[in-house]
C-alpha positions in Angstrom: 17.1 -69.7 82.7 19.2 -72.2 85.0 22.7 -71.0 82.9 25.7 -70.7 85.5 29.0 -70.0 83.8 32.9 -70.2 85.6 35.0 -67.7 83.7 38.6 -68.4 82.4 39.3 -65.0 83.9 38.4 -65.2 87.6 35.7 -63.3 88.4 35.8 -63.5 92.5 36.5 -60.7 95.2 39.6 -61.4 97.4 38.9 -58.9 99.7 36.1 -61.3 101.2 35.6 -64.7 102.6 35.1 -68.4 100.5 31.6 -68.6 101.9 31.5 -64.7 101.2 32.3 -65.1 97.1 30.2 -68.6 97.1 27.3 -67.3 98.2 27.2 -63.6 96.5 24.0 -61.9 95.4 21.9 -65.0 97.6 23.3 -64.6 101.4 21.5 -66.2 103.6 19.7 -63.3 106.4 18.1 -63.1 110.0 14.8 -63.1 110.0 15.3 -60.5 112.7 16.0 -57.1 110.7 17.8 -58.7 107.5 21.2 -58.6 108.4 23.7 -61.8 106.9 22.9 -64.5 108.6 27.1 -65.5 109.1 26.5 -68.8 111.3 23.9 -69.8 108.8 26.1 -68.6 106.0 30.1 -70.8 107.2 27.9 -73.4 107.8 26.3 -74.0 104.4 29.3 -73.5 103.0 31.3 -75.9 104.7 28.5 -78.5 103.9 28.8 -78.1 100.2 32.8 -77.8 100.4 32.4 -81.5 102.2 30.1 -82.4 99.9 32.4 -82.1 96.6 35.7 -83.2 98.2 37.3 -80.0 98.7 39.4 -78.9 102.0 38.6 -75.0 102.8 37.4 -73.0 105.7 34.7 -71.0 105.0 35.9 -68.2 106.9 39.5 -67.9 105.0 39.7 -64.4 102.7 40.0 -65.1 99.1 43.6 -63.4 99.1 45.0 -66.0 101.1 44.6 -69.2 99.2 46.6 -70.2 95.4 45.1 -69.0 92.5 44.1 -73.0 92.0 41.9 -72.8 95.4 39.9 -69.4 94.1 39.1 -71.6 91.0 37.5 -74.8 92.7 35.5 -71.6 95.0 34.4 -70.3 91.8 33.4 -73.5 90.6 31.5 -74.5 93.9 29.2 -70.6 93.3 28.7 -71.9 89.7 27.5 -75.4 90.5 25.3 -74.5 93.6 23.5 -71.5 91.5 19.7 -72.4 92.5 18.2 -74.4 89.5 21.5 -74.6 87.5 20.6 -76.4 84.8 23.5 -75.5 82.3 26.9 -74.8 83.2 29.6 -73.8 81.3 33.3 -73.6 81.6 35.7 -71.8 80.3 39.4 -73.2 80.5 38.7 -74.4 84.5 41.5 -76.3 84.5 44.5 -73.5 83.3 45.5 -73.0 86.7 45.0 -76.7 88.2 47.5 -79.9 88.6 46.9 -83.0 87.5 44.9 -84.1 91.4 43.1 -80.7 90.7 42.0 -81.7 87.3 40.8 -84.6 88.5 38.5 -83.8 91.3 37.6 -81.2 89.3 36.4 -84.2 86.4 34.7 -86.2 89.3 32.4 -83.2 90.2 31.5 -83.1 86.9 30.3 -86.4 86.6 28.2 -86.1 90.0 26.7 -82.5 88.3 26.4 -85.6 85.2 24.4 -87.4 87.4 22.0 -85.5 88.7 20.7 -84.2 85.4 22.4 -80.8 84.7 24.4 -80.3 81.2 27.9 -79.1 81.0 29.3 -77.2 78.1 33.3 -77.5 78.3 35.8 -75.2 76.6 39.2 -76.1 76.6 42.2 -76.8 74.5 43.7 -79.4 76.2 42.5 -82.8 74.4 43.5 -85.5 76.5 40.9 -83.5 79.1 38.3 -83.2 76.5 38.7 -86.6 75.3 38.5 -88.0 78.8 35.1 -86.3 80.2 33.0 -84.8 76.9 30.0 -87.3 75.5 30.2 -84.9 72.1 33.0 -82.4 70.8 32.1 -79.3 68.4 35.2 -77.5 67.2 35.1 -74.3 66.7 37.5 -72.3 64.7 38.1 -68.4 63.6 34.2 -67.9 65.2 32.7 -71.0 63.1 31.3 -74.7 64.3 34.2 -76.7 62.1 32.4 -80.0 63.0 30.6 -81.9 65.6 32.1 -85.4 66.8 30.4 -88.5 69.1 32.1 -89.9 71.6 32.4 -93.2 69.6 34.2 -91.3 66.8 36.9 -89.0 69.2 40.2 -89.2 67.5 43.1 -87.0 68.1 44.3 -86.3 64.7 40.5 -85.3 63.5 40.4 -83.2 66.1 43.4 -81.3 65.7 42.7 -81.4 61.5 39.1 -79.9 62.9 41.1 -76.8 65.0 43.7 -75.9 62.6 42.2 -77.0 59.3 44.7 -75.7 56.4 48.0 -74.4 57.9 48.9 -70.9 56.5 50.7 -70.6 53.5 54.3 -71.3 54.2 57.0 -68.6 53.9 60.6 -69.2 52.5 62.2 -69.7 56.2 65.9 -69.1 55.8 67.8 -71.7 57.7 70.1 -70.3 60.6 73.7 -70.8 60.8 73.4 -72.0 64.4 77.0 -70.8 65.1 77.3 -68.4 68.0 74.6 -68.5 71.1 73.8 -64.9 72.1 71.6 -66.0 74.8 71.3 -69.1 77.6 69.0 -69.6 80.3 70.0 -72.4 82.6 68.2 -74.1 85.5 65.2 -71.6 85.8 62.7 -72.5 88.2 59.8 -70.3 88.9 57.7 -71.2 92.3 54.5 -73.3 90.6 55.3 -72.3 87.3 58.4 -73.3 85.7 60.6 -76.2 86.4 64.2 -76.4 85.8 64.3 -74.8 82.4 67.1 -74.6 79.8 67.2 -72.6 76.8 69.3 -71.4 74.3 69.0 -68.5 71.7 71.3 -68.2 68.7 72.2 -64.9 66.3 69.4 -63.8 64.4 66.8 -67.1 65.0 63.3 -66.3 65.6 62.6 -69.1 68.7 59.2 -69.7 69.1 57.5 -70.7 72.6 54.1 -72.1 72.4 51.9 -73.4 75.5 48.3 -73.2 76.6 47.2 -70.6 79.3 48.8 -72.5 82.6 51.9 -73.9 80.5 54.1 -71.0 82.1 55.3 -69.3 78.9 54.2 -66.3 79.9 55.7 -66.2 83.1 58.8 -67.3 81.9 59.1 -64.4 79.3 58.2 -61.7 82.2 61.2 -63.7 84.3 63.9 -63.5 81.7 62.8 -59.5 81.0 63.2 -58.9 85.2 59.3 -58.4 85.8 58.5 -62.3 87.4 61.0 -63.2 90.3 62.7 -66.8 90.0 63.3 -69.4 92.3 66.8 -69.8 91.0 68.1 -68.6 87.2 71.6 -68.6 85.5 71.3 -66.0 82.3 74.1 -66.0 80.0 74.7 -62.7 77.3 77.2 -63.4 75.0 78.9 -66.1 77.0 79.0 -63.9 80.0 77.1 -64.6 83.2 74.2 -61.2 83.7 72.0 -60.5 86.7 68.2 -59.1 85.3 66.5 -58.5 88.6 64.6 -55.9 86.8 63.7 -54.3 83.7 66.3 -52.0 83.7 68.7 -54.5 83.8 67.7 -56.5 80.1 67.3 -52.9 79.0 71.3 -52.6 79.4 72.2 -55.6 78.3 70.4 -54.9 74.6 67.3 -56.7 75.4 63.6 -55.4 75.2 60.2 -56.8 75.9 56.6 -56.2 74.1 54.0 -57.4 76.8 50.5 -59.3 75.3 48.2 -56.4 76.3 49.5 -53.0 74.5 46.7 -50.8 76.7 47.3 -51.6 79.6 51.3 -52.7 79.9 52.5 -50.7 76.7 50.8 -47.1 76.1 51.1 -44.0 77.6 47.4 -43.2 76.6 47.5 -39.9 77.5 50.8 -38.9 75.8 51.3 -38.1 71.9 53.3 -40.6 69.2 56.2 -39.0 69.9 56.4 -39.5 73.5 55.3 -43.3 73.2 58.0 -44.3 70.8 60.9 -42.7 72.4 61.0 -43.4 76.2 63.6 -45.9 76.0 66.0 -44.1 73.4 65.9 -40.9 75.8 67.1 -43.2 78.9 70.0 -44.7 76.6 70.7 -41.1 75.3 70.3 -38.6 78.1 72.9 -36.6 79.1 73.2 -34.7 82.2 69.8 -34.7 82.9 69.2 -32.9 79.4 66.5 -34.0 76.8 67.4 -33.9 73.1 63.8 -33.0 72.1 64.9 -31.7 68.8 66.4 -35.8 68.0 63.4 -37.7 69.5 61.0 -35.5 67.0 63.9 -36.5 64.5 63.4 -39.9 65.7 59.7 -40.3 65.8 59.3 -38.9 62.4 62.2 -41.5 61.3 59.7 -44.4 62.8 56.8 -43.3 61.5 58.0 -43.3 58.0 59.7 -46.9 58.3 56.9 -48.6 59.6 54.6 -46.6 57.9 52.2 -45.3 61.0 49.0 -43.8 60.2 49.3 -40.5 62.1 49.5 -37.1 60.7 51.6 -35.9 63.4 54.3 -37.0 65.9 52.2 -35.4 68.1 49.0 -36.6 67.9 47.8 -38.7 70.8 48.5 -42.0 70.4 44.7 -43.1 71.5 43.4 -41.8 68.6 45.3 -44.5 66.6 44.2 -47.7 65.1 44.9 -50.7 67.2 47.4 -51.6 64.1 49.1 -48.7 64.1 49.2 -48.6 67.8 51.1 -51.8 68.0 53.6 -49.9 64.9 54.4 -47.4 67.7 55.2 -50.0 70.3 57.5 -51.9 67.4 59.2 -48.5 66.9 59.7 -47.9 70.8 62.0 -51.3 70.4 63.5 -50.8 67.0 64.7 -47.3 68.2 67.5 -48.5 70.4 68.7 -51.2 68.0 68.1 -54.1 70.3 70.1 -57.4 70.6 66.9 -59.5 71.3 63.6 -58.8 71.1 61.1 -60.4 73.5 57.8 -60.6 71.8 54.5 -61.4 73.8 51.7 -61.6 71.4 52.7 -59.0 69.3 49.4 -59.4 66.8 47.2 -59.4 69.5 43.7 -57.6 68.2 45.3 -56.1 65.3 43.9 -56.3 61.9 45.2 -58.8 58.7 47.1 -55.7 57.1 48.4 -54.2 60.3 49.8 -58.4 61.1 51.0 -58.8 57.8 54.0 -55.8 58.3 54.4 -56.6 61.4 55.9 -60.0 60.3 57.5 -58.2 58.0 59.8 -55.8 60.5 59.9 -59.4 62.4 61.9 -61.7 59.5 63.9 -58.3 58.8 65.1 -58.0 62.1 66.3 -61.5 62.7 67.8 -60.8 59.2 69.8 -58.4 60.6 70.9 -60.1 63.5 68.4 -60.1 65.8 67.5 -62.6 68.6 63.9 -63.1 69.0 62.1 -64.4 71.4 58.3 -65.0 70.1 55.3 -66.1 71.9 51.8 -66.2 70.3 48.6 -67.6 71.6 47.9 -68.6 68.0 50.2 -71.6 66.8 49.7 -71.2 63.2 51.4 -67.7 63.7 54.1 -69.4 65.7 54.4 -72.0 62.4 54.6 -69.1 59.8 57.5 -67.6 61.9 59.8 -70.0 63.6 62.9 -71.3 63.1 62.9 -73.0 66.3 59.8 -73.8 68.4 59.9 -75.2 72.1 56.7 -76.3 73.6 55.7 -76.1 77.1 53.4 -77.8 79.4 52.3 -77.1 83.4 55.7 -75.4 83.6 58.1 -78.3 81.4 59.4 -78.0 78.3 57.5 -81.1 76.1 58.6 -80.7 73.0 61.0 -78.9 70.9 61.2 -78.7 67.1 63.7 -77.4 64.6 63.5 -76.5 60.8 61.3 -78.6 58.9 59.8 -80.0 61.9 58.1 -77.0 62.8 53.9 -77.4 61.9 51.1 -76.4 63.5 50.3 -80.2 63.8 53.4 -81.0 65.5 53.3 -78.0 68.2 49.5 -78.4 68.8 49.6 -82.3 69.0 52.6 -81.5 71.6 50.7 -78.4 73.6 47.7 -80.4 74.2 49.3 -83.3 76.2 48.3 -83.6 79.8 
């Protein structure tokens, strides 16, 4: 059908070379017995790397070049895809700079020219603004509009993608008084640049940002799984080293990562065992297990945040995705955290399941609680926030307190270049 698509998940093999991964499924052979043609093979590929701009050797293993320099390879197989006559894009630029996104715009219009159609996801507007002739806006799985080039306006755009805001809770004001948590002069190698934060007793601090912005790598940082290029952390007004997990664990702080199967669960374990793993490291004692307290303790859970399970040991696979995230919840509660990092934490759950998890959310900060939230929906971060700061390619743009916290505001901020 002449459809070509360049995922926002890349979708090449490292383990092989950039003419290896353009070429795939169509290398060129010998006539002589079939076998890859290789001379043949680095030097088409260096013709259509010349061709479009882009400085690679054909020969170099995937592995060895940025995560920015896969994507323009994996653009390059999409656009040379014999009788591509549709190509479609998902978020190509979440892992570019500025330079990138621009030879990236200027292949575009040459693909323009000769005839072959380009359908362009992204969130970023100034990008969309800049190289789309028409703009449909899609939102919760429906076509919210369709818009001509000669009508693109910002503010339509973003009324288009977030349509009516969710119905506003009654968010207390914080007593700003006593900072339980500072981050100074955090830089993480092409990700984060010179970032300062503070968190304050019991404020729910949102952090919003399109995929490339860095938020997610700066939540891993602060929790000791993304190293830093330099990073002064600050608990209570006293100076802490978190080179590791361990380390945040100690100090009171805890971390729910965006994907629950594959970063959260023990999948092969029962209810019990995945809620209490951290409790039993804070209460072991001489190498002895209290088994009789964590069943004590699971049951505890189960009944406070009302877990579907009809036992603590029942396998925690054969939960609901809700209830699965209800276990996770419980593995923090249990040790009566300080701050709470939260990563996504309604992440392909249903509306009921969301709904109490905002619930334990407000009555932890209630209680005293520091939380860190990050959600790849904004509305969410809206309903939620005391506090939101925005980030973009790695910089804090924006930051917004009390009633200036909208959807409108964070998104309009989030979608600069």
């Amino acid at each position: 059908l002449g459809i070509s698509m360049i995922y926002q998940e890349l979708e090449n093999i490292t383990k092989i070379s950039v003419a290896e991964n353009i070429f795939l499924g169509r290398l060129p052979k010998t006539r002589f017995l079939g076998f890859i043609n290789f001379k043949k093979l680095y030097a088409d590929t260096a013709d259509l790397l010349l061709a479009y701009g882009i400085t690679l050797n054909p020969r170099t293993r995937l592995s060895q070049l940025s995560i920015a320099q896969q994507q323009f390879v994996e653009i390059i197989k999409a656009v040379t895809v014999k009788n591509a006559k549709v190509i479609i894009m998902d978020e190509p630029t979440s892992s570019l700079t500025k330079e990138e996104t621009e030879k990236l715009f200027s292949i575009i219009l040459e693909l323009k020219k000769k005839g072959i159609s380009i359908i362009y996801i992204s969130h970023r507007l100034d990008e969309v603004t800049d190289i789309a002739d028409t703009i449909s806006v899609f939102r919760d799985g429906k076509n919210r509009g369709v818009i001509q080039r000669n009508e693109f306006k910002k503010d339509k755009i973003i009324t288009l993608m977030v349509g009516h805001d969710i119905a506003k809770v009654d968010k207390k004001p914080v007593e700003r008084k006593r900072v339980v948590f500072e981050v100074r002069n955090l830089n993480i190698k092409n990700r984060i640049h010179n970032f300062n934060i503070e968190l304050y007793e019991g404020e729910i601090l949102g952090v919003a940002g399109l995929m490339g912005s860095g938020k997610d790598e700066l939540v891993k940082c602060l929790f000791g799984l993304w190293p830093a290029i330099s990073k002064e952390i600050y608990f209570r007004g006293k100076r802490i080293v978190i080179r590791k997990p361990l380390d945040a664990i100690r100090h009171g702080i805890v971390y729910l990562p965006e994907e629950r199967k594959m970063q959260s669960l023990f999948l092969e374990m029962s209810v019990k065992e995945n809620i209490s793993p951290i409790w039993l490291y804070n209460n072991v004692r001489k190498l002895f297990l209290n088994f009789r307290k964590e069943t004590q303790l699971s049951r505890e859970m189960i009944e406070k945040l009302a877990i579907k399970t009809p036992s603590p040991e029942m396998e925690i696979i054969g939960l609901s995705g809700g209830n699965q995230q209800k276990v996770i919840f419980s593995r923090l509660i249990a040790v009566k955290p300080s701050i709470m990092i939260l990563n996504d934490p309604t992440r392909g759950v249903d509306v009921k399941s969301k709904e109490a998890i905002y619930g334990f959310i407000r009555e932890l900060a209630a209680q005293g609680t520091s939380i860190l939230f990050l959600s790849s929906e904004i509305p969410e971060i809206n309903y939620l926030a005391n506090r939101v700061v925005v980030l973009s390619k790695g910089e804090l743009c924006g930051e917004f307190t009390d009633a200036e916290v909208s959807t409108t505001n964070i998104l309009t901020s989030a979608t600069r270049a």
